[in-house]
Every structure is written in C-alpha cells, then in structure tokens.
N, C-alpha and C positions, 0 to 999 in steps of 0.2 A: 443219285446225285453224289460226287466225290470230290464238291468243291463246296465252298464254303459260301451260303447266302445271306447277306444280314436281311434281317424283315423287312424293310425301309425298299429292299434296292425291288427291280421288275427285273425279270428274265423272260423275253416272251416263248411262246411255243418255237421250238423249232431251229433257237441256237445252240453251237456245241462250244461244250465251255470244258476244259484238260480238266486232270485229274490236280488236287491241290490247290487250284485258281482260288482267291479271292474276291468277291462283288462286295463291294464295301456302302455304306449311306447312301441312300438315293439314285445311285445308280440306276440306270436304265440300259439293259442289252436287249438289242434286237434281232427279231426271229431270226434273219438271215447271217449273223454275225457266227465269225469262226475263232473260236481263240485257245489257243493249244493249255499247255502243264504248266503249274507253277505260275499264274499270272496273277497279278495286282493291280485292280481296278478302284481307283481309290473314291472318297465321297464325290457326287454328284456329277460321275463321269458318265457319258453317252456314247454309245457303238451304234454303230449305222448298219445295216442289213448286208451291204456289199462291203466287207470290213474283214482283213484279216490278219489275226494278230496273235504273232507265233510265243515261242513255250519262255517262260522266266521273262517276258516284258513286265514292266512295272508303269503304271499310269496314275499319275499324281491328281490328288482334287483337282476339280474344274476344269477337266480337259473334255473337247465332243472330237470323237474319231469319226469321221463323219466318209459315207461311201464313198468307194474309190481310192481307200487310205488303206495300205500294206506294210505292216511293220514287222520283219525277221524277228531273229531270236534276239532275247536280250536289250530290247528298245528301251533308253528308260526316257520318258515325255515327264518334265517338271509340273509343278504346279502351275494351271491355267496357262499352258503354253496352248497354239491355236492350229487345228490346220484348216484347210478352206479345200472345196472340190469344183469351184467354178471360178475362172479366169475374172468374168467380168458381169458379176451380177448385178442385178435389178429386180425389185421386187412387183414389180411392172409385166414381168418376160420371164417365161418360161424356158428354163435351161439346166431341165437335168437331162437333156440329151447328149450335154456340151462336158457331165464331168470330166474334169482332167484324171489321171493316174498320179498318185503321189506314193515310192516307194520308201521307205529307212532300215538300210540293208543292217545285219545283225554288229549288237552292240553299240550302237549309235545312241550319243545323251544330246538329246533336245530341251536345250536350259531352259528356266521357270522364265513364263509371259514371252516364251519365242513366239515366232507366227514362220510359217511354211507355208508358203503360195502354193498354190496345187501347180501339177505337173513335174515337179523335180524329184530326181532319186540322191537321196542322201546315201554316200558312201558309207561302207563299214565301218563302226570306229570314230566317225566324223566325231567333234564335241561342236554343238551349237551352243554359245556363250547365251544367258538367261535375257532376253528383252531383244536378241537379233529377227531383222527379218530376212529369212532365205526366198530368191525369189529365179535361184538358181541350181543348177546342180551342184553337188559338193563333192570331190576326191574321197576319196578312202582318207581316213586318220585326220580331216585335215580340222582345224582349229577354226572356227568362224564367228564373228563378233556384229554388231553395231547393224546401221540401217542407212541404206540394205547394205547386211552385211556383207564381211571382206576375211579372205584369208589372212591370219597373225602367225600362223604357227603350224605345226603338227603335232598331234595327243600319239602317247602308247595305246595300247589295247589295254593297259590299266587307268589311263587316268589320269598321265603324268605327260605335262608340256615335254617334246624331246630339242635338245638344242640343236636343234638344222635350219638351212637358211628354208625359203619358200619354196628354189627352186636349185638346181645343181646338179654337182655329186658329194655324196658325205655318208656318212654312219654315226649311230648314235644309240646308246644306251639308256633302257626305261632305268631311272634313278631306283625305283621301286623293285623290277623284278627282275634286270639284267638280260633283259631280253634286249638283241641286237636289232635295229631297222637300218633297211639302205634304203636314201633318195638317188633317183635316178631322173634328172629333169623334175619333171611337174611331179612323178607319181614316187609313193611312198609303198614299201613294204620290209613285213617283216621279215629274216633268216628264220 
C-alpha cells in the first residue's frame, strides 16, 4: 500500500487507490472505485464502485461521489458540495438502470455546498461558485454562480476572474500569472 490509510476510514477489496493518495476519517471507498496519485479524500467522504477519480483531485469533508461520477486531474470538490446519479428519483422505484454520466474535466473547482445534477460535463477550468446548483453543461473556464446557476464571468487556469465580457472578441491577462486568453464568441481559451 503507497497511500496513506487513516484507521477510521474502509477501503474495500478491490479498489485502486495511486501512489501518495490520502483516505482521511471515515471515509469509505468502494471495491470498484479508481482513483489515480496524489489524491485527497478528506473526512467522511464516500466513492461509489463505478467512480473514477484521476491523479492530484482533492475531496473536501462530506462530499459522496457517488457511481457514474468522472472527475479528471486536478478536480478540487469543496466542503459538502453534492452530486447526484439519478435524474428523477423515488425511493418507491428502482432506477439504477436510469444512472446519468456526470463528467468534471481537469482542474475544475466545484465551490463548498454546490450540488451538480447528474448528467452534465463541467468544463476544464470551470469555477463553480460555493451553494450553486449546475443543472447544465458548463464551457471550459467559465465562472458559474446562484440557483440554478448562471454564467458571471470567466476563471484563469489559476484562479483569477479574467476581465472579458460573456461573449465576444477580446483577450485578457491572468493578473496572477500573465498568461494570455482569447474569447472567441461563447468559447474561451488559452494562447
């Protein structure tokens, strides 16, 4: 084992956990769970079986990843933010036939007490503001707020609001690291 177990936490037979990962209080990972290098699963976080969850992700307390949930490199999920794998459940009705896919492509920060409808792929980069609900897809870098949230802006790849309007043409420099982005209509990238 080349990751770190606290006593507290379960690791069942059968999941693979990178080298350096962290399983922090309480946690629970499940046999069929994949989770690369460098990751941080903090207290009383949950991984689902059909779960995969790439290298240097960070998972804050109280969060359940729950099957059908795909997070690239570098994901960081806040405190007690939520996702969900069924559209329209009932505890009446059997509907794990119905999981949706929910992707969050690499670097994406999903703020503390968000919630993520299943079925949507969060762009690279995206920043989900803390208490938003996504109930749709999200552009690459873009900035998303409130309920159900709404684009405000576009994030650098560090972290920093860049000044461009929503939509257009323009260019614009991370404050932080001087790295150049061009908007081109709706979609954002970087030089």
């Amino acid at each position: 084992m080349n990751y770190y177990q606290h006593p507290s936490a379960i690791v069942d037979e059968g999941a693979e956990i990178g080298d350096g990962s962290r399983v922090w209080h309480f946690a629970h990972v499940c046999g069929g769970a994949k989770i690369g290098k460098e990751v941080s699963l903090g207290q009383n976080v949950f991984v689902g079986n059909k779960v995969r969850i790439g290298d240097r992700c960070k998972i804050q307390n109280n969060v359940s990843v729950y099957d059908n949930v795909y997070l690239e490199e570098g994901v960081f999920c806040g405190p007690s933010m939520v996702f969900t794998n069924v559209y329209n459940p009932r505890s009446l009705i059997e509907r794990k036939s119905e999981y949706k896919d929910t992707l969050v492509k690499k670097g994406a920060t999903l703020g503390a007490n968000s919630t993520i409808v299943c079925g949507v792929t969060i762009g690279a980069y995206a920043f989900i503001g803390a208490g938003a609900v996504i109930n749709r897809d999200v552009p690459d870098y873009a900035l998303m707020v409130g309920v159900p949230a709404k684009q405000i802006g576009w994030m650098s790849e560090y972290g920093e609001q860049l000044d461009l309007p929503l939509s257009g043409q323009g260019e614009a420099q991370c404050p932080h690291t001087g790295e150049v982005y061009r908007l081109d209509g709706y979609v954002l990238k970087k030089l």
